[in-house]
C-alpha positions as CSV (number, residue, x, y, z in Angstrom):
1,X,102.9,79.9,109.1
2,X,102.0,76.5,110.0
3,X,103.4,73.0,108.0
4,X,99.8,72.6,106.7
5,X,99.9,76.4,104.7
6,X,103.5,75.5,103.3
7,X,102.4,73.1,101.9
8,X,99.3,73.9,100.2
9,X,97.8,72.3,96.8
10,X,97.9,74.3,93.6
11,X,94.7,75.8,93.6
12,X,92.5,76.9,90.6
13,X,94.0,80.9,91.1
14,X,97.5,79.9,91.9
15,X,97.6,78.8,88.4
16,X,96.0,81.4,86.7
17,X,98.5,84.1,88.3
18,X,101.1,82.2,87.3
19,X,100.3,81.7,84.0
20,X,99.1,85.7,83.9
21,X,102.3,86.5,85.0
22,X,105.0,84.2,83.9
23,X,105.8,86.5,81.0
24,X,106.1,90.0,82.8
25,X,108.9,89.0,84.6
26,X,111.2,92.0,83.7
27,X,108.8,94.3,82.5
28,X,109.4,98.1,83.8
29,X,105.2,97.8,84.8
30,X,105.8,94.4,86.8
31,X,104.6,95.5,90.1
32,X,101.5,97.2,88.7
33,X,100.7,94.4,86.7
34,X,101.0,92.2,89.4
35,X,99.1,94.1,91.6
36,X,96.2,94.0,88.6
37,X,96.4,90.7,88.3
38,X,95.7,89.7,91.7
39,X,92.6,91.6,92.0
40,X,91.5,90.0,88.7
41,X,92.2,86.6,90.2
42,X,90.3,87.1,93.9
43,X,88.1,90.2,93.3
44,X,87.5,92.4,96.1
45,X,86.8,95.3,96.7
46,X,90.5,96.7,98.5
47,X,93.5,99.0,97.6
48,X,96.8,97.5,96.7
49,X,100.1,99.6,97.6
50,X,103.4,98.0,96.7
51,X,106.0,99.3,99.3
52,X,110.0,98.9,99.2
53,X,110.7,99.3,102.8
54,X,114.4,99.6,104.3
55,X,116.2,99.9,107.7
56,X,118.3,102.9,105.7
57,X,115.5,104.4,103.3
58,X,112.0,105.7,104.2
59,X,109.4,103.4,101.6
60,X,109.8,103.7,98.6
61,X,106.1,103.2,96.6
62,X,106.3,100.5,93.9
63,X,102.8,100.8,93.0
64,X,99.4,101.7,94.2
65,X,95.6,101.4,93.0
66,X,93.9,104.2,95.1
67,X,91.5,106.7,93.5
68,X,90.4,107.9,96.6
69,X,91.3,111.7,97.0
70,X,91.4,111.2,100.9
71,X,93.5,108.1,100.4
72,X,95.8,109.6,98.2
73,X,96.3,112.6,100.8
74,X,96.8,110.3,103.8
75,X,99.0,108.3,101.6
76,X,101.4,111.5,101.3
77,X,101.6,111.9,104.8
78,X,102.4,108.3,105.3
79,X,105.6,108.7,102.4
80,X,106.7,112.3,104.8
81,X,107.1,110.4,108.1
82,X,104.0,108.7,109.3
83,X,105.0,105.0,108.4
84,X,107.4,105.1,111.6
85,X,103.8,104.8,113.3
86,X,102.8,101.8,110.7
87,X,102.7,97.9,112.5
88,X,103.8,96.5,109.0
89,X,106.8,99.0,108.5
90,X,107.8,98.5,112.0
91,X,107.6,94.3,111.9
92,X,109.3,94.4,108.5
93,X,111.8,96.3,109.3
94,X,112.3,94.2,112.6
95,X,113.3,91.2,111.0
96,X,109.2,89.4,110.0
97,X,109.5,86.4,108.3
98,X,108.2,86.1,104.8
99,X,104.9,85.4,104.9
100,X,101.3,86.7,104.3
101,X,99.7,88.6,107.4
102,X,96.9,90.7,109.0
103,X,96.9,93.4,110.7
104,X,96.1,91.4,114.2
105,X,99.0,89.7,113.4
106,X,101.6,92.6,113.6
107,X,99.7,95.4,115.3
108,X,100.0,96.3,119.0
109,X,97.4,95.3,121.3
110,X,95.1,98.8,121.2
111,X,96.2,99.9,117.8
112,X,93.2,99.8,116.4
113,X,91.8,102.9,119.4
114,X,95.0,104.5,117.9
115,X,94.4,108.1,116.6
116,X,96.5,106.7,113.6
117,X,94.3,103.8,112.8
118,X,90.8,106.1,113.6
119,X,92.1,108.7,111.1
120,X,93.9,107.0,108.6
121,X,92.2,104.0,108.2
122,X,88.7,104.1,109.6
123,X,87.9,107.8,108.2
124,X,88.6,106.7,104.8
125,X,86.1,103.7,104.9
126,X,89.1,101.1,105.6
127,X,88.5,98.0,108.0
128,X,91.6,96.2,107.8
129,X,94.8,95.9,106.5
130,X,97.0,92.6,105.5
131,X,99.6,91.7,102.8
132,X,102.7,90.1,102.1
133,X,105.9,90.8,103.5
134,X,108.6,89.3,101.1
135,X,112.3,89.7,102.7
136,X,115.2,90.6,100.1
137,X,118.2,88.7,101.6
138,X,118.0,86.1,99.1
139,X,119.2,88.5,96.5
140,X,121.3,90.2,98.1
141,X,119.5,93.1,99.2
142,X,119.9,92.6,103.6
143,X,117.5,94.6,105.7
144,X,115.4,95.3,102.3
145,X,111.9,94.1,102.2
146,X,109.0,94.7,100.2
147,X,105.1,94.7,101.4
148,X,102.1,94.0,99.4
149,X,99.8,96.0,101.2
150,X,95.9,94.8,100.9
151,X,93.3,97.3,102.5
152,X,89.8,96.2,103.1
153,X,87.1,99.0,102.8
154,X,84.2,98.3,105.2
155,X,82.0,97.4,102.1
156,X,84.1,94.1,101.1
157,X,83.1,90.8,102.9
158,X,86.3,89.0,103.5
159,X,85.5,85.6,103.9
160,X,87.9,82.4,105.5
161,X,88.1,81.1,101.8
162,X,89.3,84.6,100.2
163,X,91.9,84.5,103.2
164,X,92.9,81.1,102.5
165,X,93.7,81.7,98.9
166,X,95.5,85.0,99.9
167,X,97.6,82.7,102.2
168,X,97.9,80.0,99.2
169,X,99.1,82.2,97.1
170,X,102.2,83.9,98.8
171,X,104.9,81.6,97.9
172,X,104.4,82.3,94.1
173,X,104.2,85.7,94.5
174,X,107.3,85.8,96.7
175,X,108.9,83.5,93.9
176,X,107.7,86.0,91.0
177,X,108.6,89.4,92.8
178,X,112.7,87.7,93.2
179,X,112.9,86.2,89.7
180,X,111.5,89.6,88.7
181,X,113.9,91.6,90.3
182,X,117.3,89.3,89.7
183,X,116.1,90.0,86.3
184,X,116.0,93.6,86.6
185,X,119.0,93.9,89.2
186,X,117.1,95.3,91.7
187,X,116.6,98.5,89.7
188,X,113.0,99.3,91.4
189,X,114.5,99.1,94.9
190,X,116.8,102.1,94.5
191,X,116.3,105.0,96.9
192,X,116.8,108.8,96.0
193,X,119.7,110.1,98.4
194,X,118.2,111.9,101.4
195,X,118.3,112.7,104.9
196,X,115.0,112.8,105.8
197,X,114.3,109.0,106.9
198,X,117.3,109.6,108.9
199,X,116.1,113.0,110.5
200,X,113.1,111.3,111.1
201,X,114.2,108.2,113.0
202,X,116.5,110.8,115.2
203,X,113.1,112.7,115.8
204,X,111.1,109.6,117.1
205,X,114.0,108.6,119.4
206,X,114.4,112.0,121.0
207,X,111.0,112.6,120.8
208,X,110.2,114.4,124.4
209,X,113.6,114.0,125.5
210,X,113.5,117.8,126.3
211,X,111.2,117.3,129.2
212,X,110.6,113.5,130.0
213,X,112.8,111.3,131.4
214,X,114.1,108.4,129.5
215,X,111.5,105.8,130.8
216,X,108.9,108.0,130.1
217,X,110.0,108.7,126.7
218,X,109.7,104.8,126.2
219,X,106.2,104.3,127.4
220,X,105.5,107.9,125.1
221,X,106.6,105.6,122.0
222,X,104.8,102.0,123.0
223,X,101.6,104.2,123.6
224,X,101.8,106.1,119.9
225,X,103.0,102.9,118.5
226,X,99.3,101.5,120.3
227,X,100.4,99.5,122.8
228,X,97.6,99.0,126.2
229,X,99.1,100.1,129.2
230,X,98.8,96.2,130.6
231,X,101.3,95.6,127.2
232,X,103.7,98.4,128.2
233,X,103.8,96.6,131.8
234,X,104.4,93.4,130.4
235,X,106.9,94.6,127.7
236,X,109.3,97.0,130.1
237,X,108.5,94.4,132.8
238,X,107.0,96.9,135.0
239,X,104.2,96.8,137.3
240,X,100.8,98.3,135.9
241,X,100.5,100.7,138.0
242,X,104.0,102.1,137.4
243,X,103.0,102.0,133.7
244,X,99.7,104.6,134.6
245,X,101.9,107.1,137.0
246,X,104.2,107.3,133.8
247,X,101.2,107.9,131.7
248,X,99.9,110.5,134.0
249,X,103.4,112.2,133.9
250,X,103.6,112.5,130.6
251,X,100.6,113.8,129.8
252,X,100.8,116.5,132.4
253,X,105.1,117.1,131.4
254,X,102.9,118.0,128.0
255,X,99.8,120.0,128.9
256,X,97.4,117.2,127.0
257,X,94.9,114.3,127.9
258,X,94.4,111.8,125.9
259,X,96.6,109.3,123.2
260,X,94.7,111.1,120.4
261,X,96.2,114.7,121.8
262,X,99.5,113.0,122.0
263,X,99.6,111.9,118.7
264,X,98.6,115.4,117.5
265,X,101.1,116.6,119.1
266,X,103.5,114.6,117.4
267,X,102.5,115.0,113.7
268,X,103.0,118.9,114.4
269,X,106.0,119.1,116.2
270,X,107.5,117.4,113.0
271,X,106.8,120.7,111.7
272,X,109.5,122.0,113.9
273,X,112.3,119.7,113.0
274,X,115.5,121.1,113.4
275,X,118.3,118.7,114.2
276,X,121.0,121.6,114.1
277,X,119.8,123.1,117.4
278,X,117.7,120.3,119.3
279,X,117.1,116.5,118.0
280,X,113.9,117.0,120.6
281,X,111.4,119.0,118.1
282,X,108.9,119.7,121.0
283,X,111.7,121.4,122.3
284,X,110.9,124.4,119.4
285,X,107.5,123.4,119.4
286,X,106.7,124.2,123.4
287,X,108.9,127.4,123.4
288,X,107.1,130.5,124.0
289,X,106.8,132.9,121.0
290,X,109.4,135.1,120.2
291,X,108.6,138.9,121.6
292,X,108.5,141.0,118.4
């Protein structure tokens, strides 16, 4: 964020949020309200998910808007493991500044040709994504974050001015969400014991380890995470065409063709999670059938 967006003028819907939501500091419906209140003070036509994301936890979901059935659905699979394929859990989670962003900001190169983004976003009528990411270290809460999660459907016009007063606005909402949750001790931010999140970053590390070698298991993850094969050069510092022969391994090592069969491929191996006899799930998802 540049000097010139820190320091903004108070603008006409700066105050009203502030004054809207001066007095719900505390309140067990904060985050909903808040979420309300900033449609109701730049209208468009967009879903709002509150997220509570953590190095240690999967998300935990603050608050959402979505009446969509098809949203809802895809927003279940997100909560059971596909957020360690989401730019904005990935940059949070990796240290992003505070600070209100879109999803050029944060997403790989060729996300948006992803099967994740065709599927989960463009099915359901969504353009775009962008929020806040507000980091917790301030009260005590390291490697916590929460994101405010704004998604465009393709009917909404987002202008330069409604961006703008997203942008002007993030320093009081950052300012509200931490009074707000000194206030409440952090009580929205605890996570129900489980093992899953940790299964499931196990899974996407060893993901493939069973056939590929390790370089190709790290050019597997930058393409599923959307990453061109010119950015995979430029990220491993490899040459380009190093990058394809790895790509054309891979895709052979696992009988498929394309990014979009890759990512298949990974959603339904999940299925076959067992971290007792292999931490590779294509391992059990490859084998030959049992003989009866």
């Amino acid at each position: 964020m540049t000097s010139e967006q820190k320091h903004r003028p108070i603008t006409k819907p700066y105050k009203q949020l502030l004054i809207r939501m001066i007095d719900k500091l505390g309140e067990p419906r904060f985050f909903p309200l808040l979420s309300q209140e900033l449609n109701n003070t730049i209208p468009q036509e967009r879903s709002n998910i509150i997220f509570s994301f953590s190095q240690e936890h999967g998300p935990r979901l603050l608050s959402h808007d979505i009446t969509s059935p098809g949203i809802t659905k895809n927003l279940k699979r997100y909560l059971k493991g596909l957020y360690l394929l989401d730019p904005f859990y990935l940059a949070s989670t990796e240290g992003l500044a505070s600070g209100f962003y879109t999803l050029n900001d944060v997403a790989p190169d060729n996300f948006r040709e992803t099967e994740f983004f065709l599927r989960y976003y463009k099915k359901d009528g969504i353009a775009d994504d962008m929020g806040y990411c507000i980091t917790l270290e301030d009260i005590g809460q390291k490697e916590r974050y929460l994101h405010f999660s704004f998604a465009h459907t393709e009917n909404d016009t987002l202008t330069q001015d409604r961006l703008d007063e997203l942008h002007a606005l993030e320093p009081l909402v950052r300012t509200l969400v931490l009074k707000h949750l000194r206030l409440t001790n952090n009580r929205e931010l605890a996570n129900p014991t489980s093992d899953l999140h940790r299964q499931l970053k196990q899974v996407m590390k060893d993901f493939g380890s069973s056939v590929l070698t390790g370089r190709e298991r790290e050019v597997l993850l930058l393409i599923l995470h959307g990453h061109s094969s010119q950015a995979i050069a430029d990220k491993l510092e490899i040459a380009l065409r190093t990058v394809k022969l790895h790509r054309q391994n891979i895709y052979r090592k696992l009988d498929i063709s394309s990014q979009a069969e890759l990512f298949y491929l990974f959603i339904d191996s999940l299925s076959c999670l067992n971290l007792d006899e292999n931490p590779d799930p294509l391992s059990a998802y490859l084998a030959p059938p049992s003989s009866p």
